[in-house]
C-alpha positions in Angstrom: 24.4 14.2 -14.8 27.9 15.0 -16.5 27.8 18.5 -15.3 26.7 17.3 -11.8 30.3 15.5 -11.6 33.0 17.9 -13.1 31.6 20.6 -10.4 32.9 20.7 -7.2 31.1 18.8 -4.2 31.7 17.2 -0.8 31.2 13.9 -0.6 30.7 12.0 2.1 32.6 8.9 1.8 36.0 8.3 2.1 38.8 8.9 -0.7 38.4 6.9 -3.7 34.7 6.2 -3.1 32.1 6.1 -5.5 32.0 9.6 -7.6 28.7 11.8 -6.1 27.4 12.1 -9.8 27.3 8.2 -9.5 25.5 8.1 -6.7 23.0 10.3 -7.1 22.2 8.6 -10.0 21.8 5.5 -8.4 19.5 6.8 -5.1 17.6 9.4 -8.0 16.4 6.3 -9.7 15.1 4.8 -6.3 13.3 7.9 -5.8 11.7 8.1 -9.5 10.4 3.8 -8.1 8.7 5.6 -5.5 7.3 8.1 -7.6 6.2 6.6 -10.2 4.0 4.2 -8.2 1.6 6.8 -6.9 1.1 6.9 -10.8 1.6 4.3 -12.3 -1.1 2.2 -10.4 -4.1 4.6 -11.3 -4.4 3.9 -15.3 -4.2 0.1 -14.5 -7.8 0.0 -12.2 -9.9 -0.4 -14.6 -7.8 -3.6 -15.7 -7.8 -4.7 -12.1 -11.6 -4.4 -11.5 -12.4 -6.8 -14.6 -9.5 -9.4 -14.0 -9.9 -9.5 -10.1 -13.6 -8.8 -9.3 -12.7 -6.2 -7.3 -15.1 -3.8 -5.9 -14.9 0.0 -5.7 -13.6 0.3 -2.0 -11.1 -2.4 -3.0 -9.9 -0.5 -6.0 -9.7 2.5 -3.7 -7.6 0.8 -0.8 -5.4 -0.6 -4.1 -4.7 2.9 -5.0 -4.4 4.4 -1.6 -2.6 1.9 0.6 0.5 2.5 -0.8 0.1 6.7 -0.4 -0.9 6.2 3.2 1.8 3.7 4.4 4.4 5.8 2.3 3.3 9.4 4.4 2.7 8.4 7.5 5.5 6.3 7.7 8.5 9.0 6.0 9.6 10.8 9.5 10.1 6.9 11.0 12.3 6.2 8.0 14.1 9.2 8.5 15.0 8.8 11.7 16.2 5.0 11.4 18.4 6.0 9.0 19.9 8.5 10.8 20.3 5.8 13.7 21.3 3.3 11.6 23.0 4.4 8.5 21.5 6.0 5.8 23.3 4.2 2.9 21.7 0.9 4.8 18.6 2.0 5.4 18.4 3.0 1.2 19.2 -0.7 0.5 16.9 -2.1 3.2 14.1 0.1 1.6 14.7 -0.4 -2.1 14.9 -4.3 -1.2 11.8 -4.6 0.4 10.2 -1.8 -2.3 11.3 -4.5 -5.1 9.9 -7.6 -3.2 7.0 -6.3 -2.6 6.5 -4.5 -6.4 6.9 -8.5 -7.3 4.3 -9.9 -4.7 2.1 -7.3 -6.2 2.6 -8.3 -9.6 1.9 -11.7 -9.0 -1.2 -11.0 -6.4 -3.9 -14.1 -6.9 -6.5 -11.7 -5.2 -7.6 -8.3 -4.3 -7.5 -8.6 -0.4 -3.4 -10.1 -1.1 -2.8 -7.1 -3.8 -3.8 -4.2 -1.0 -1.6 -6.1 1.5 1.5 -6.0 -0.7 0.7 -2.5 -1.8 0.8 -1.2 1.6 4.4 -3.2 2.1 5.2 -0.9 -1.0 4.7 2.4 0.9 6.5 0.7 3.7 9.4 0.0 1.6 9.2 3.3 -0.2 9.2 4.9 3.5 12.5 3.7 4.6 14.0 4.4 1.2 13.1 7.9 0.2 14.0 9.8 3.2 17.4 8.5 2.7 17.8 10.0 -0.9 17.5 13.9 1.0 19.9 12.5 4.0 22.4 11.1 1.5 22.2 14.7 -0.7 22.8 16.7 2.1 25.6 15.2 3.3 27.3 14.1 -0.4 26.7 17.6 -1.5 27.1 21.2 -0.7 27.1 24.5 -2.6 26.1 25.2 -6.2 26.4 21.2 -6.6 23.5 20.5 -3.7 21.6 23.1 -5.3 21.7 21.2 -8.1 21.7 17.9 -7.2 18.1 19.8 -5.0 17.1 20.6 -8.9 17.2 16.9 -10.3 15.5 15.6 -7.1 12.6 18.0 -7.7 12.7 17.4 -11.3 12.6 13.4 -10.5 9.4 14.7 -8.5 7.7 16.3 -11.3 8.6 13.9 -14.0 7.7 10.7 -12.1 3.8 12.0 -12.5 3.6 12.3 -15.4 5.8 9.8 -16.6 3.2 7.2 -14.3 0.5 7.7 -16.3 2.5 7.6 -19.6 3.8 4.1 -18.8 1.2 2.7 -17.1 -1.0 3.4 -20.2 1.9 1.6 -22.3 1.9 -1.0 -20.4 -1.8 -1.6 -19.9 -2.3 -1.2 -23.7 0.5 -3.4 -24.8 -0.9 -6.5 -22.2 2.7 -8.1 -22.5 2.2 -11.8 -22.4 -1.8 -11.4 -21.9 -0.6 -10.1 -18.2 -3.1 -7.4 -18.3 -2.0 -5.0 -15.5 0.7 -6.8 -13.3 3.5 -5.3 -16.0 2.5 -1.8 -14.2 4.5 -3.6 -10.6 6.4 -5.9 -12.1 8.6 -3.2 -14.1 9.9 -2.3 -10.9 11.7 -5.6 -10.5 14.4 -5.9 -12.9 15.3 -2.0 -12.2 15.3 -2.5 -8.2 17.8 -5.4 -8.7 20.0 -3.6 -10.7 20.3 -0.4 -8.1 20.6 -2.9 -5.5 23.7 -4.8 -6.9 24.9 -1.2 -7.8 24.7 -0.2 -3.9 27.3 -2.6 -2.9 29.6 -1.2 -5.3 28.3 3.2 -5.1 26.2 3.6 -1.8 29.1 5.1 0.7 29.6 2.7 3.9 29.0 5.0 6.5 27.3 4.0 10.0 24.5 5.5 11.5 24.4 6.9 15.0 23.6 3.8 17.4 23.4 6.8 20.2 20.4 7.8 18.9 17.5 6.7 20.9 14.2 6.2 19.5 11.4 8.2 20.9 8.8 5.8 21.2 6.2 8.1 22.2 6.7 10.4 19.5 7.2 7.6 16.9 3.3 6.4 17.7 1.7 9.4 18.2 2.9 11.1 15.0 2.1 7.9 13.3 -1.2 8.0 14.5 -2.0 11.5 14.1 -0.2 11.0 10.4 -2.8 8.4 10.2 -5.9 10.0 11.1 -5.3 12.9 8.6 -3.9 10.8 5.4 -6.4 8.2 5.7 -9.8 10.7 4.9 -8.0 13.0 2.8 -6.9 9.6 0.7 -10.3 7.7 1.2 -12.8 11.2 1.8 -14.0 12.0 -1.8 -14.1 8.7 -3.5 -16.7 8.1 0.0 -18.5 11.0 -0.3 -16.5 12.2 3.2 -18.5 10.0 5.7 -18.9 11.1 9.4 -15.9 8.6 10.1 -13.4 10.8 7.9 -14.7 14.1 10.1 -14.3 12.4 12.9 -10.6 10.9 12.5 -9.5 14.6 11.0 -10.7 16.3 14.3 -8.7 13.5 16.2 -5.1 14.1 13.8 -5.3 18.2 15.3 -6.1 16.5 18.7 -2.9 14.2 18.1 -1.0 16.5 16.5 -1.4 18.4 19.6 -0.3 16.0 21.9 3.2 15.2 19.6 3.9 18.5 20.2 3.7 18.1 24.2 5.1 15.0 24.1 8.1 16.2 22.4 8.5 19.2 24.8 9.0 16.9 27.4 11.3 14.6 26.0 13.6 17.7 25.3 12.7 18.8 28.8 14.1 15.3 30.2 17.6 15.8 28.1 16.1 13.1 25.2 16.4 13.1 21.5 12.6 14.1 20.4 11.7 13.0 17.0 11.4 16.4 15.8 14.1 18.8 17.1 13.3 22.1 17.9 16.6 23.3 16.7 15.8 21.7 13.2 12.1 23.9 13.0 14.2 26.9 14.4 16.6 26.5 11.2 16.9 29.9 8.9 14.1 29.9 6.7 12.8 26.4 6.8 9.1 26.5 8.0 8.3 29.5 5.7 9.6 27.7 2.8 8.3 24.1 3.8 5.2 26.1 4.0 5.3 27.3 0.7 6.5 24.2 -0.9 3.4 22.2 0.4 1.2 24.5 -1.2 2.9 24.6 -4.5 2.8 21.0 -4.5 -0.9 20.8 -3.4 -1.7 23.1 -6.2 0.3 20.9 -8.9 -0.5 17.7 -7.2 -4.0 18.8 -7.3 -4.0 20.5 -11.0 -2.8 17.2 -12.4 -5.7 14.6 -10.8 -8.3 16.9 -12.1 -6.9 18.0 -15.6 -6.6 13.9 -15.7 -10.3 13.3 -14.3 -11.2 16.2 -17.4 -9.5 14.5 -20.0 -10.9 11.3 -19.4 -14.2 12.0 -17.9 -15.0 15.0 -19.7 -12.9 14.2 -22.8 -13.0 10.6 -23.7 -9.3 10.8 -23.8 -7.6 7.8 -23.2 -4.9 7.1 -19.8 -2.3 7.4 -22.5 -3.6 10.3 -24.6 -4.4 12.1 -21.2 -0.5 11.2 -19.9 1.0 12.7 -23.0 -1.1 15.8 -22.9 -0.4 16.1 -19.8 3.6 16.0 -20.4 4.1 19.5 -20.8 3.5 20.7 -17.4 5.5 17.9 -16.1 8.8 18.3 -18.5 8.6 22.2 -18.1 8.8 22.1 -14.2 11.3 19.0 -14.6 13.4 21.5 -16.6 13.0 24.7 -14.6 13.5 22.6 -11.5 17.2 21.6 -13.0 18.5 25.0 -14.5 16.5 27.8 -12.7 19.8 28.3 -11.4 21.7 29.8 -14.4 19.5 32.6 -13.9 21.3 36.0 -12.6 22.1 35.2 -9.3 20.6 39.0 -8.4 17.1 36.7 -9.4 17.9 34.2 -6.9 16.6 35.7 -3.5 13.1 36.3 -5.1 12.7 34.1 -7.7 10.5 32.2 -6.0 8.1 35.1 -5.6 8.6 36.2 -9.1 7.3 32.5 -10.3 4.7 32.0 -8.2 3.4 35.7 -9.3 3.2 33.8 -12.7 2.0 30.5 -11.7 -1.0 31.9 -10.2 -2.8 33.3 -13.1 -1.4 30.7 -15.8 -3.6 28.3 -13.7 -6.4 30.6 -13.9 -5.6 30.9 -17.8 -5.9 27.6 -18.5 -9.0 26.7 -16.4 -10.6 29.8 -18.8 -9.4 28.4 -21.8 -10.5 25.1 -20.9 -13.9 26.0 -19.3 -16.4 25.1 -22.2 -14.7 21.9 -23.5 -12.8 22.6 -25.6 -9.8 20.1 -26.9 -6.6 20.7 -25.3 -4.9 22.9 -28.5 -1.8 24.7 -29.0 -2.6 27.2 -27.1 -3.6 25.3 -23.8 -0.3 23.5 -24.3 1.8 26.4 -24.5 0.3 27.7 -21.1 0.8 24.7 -19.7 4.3 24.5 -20.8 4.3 28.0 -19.2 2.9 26.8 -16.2 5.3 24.4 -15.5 8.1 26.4 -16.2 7.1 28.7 -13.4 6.1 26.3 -10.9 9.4 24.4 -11.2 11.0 27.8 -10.6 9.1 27.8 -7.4 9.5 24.6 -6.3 13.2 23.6 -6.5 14.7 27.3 -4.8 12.0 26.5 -2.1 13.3 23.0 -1.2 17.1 24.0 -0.8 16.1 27.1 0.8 14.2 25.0 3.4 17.3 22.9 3.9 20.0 25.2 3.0 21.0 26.2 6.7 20.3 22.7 8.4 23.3 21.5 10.4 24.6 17.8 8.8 24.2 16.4 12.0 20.2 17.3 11.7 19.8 16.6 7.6 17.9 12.9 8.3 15.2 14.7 10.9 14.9 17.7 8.4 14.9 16.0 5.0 12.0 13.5 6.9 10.0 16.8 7.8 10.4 18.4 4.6 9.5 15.4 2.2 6.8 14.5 4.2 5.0 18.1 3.9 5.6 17.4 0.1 3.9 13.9 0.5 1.1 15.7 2.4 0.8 18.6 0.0 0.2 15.9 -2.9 -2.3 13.8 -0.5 -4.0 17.4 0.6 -4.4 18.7 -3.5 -5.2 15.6 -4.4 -8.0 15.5 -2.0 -9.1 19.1 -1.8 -9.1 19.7 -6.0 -10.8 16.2 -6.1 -13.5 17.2 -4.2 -13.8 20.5 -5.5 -13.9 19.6 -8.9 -16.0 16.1 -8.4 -18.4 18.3 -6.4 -19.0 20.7 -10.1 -19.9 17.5 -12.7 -21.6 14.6 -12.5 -21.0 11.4 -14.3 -20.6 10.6 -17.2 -19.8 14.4 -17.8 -20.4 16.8 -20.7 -17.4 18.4 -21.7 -18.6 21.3 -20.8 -19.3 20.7 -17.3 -15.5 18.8 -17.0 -14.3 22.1 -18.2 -16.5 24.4 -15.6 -15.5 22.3 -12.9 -11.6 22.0 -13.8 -11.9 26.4 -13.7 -13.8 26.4 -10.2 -10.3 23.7 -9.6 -8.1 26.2 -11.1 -9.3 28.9 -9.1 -8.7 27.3 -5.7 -5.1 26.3 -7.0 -4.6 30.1 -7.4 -5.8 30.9 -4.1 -3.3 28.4 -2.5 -0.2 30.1 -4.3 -1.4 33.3 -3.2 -0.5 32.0 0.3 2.6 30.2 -1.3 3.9 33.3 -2.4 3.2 35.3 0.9 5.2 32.6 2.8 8.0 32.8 0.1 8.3 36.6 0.8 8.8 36.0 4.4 11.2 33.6 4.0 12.9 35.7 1.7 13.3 38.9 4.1 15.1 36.4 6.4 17.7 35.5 4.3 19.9 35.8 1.4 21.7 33.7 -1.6 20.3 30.3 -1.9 22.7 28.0 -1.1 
């Protein structure tokens, strides 16, 4: 973070406010909260189930409330920051994030533990869309690109590091509390970034001439709704007629959004979704791209987990840590892809996902007939996330390099909610996929068959990840 504040940057508040390496800092480690309770929560179920009584669509809703509220919910937060200050909106978030990691922690029940849970996504909704708002107008040049790189590397770090510490603190049972250590960590850290807010977190005011557009509000919701909640619930349900039915209503929905939208631009509103802001240089094509690099990794990690343990008999922890490579390579790529030659910059992207590609494929081959995750595996999976990180991190500031200021809260909600959706889709997708190859309790050797047939749909994806990064790249130049 040192280098972050002896370059130069725009920031947004006034003289003599906060320094921008402080603040991303602070709005960085609201992020990794967010992040790390997708995790987190996933190594402590089994700990749930025997202290609560819970049943399996319980633990399922425990898990995936939090996801659902948190995606379909991002673009809302987005805009009401935009309309009423985005530094605000951060501490209304973070505060109702920590309350409700607390409730959580001390939930008597199952049916009070989904509640708060999906109060969680709704905190973590109004608070992460600010942390892109607040980048892209503290920051510009070299220091947003890298200020970009430590956001993604928050991104890749917070999975892995989720499973690591859930599994510490499920195995350590810290006063005999089992698994309410995995929420209540969030507590002490949420009131420390709170009372640092007051003193780092810029006082500007929002926009109180932005309308809301109601219409568009519910009907993206809704359609948000109808796609997150199968893809979340689908697998673990054996995709009942229900999920088939409420996926055909999101592209129905998703359908009427965009009329809806057309008219309230027609009319001289302020639709939810700008035009202007899809029309920017090169940000669909490499939105496009980033949700499929993020399906594929999203996806790679649930079912190189589900191997470990399933197929393995790894433990949460052992599985975490093995998994660590792929996470702390694309951390680090993600953070200093940009010191190399700037003539790489244009098509780096390209260049890493032409690598990415067949380093899945390797390790689903060298992983196919059980085999312990050696050396070797490691070191591709080092590779792996070296390349994907490479991918990842020029793709997001490409898609928001040439976004007007004014239009950074409607874009940054777009654009981190395709990379909410690209985890929800892998995750779903690679689930299936690979659940559909092995049945439990596994063989390692029909884990490791099923995590190749995985591997080789990931591959697929980037094929189309790189063919969207190419087009973006013939339509523009330096990332920026």
């Amino acid at each position: 973070m040192t280098d972050l504040q002896t370059r130069p940057a725009v920031a947004a508040a006034a003289p003599g406010g906060p320094r921008p390496g402080a603040l991303l800092t602070l709005i960085l480690a609201g992020q990794l909260m967010a992040v790390l309770d997708i995790a987190i929560v996933n190594v402590a179920v089994p700990t749930i189930r025997a202290d609560l009584h819970a049943t399996g669509a319980a633990l399922q809703l425990v898990v995936a409330g939090y996801t659902i509220a948190y995606a379909v919910l991002l673009i809302t937060g987005a805009r009401l920051g935009a309309r009423y200050g985005y530094a605000r909106l951060f501490r209304y978030g973070l505060a109702g994030f920590t309350a409700a990691s607390l409730a959580c922690g001390l939930a008597p029940g199952t049916e009070a533990l989904i509640g708060f849970r999906v109060l969680q996504g709704v905190g973590a909704a109004v608070m992460v869309p600010q942390v892109m708002s607040l980048i892209q107008r503290t920051f510009t040049g070299p220091a947003r690109v890298r200020a970009l790189g430590l956001y993604s590397a928050v991104l890749a770090g917070g999975m892995a590091a989720g499973q690591v510490l859930g599994g510490l603190l499920v195995s350590a049972d810290l006063f005999g509390a089992g698994w309410r250590p995995v929420f209540l960590v969030n507590v002490p850290l949420g009131v420390a970034l709170l009372l640092a807010g007051r003193r780092l977190l810029p006082a500007a005011p929002g926009d109180p001439g932005r309308r809301f557009d109601v219409p568009g509000l519910v009907v993206l919701a809704l359609a948000l709704g109808l796609l997150v909640v199968p893809l979340v619930l689908g697998h673990e349900l054996g995709w009942p007629a229900w999920g088939w039915v409420m996926l055909a209503g999101s592209g129905v929905l998703f359908a009427v959004f965009a009329a809806v939208e057309r008219r309230v631009a027609a009319r001289g509103g302020q639709p939810l979704v700008p035009a202007r802001v899809l029309r920017a240089p090169g940000l669909l094509p490499a939105a496009g791209a980033v949700f499929l690099v993020m399906a594929g990794f999203a996806g790679f990690m649930f079912a190189f987990a589900l191997h470990q343990q399933a197929g393995l008999g790894h433990s949460a922890l052992k599985a975490g840590l093995l998994s660590a490579p792929v996470a702390v390579g694309f951390g680090l790529s993600s953070l200093h892809w940009q010191r190399l030659p700037a003539r790489l910059h244009r098509v780096l992207p390209v260049l890493a996902l032409a690598l990415v590609a067949p380093a899945y494929l390797a390790t689903g081959w060298l992983l196919r007939d059980g085999g312990p995750v050696d050396l070797v595996a490691e070191l591709v999976l080092t590779g792996l996330g070296l390349a994907a990180g490479c991918a990842y991190s020029p793709l997001f500031g490409r898609a928001l390099a040439r976004v007007d200021p004014a239009d950074a809260a409607d874009a940054s909600g777009v654009v981190v909610t395709l990379v909410q959706l690209g985890q929800v889709v892998g995750v779903a997708v690679l689930g299936t996929v690979f659940l559909g190859r092995v049945r439990f309790p596994a063989t390692a050797a029909a884990s490791g068959h099923a995590l190749w047939t995985a591997d080789a749909v990931i591959t697929g994806a980037l094929v189309l990840a790189a063919l969207s990064a190419l087009a973006g790249t013939r339509n523009r130049g330096k990332v920026n």
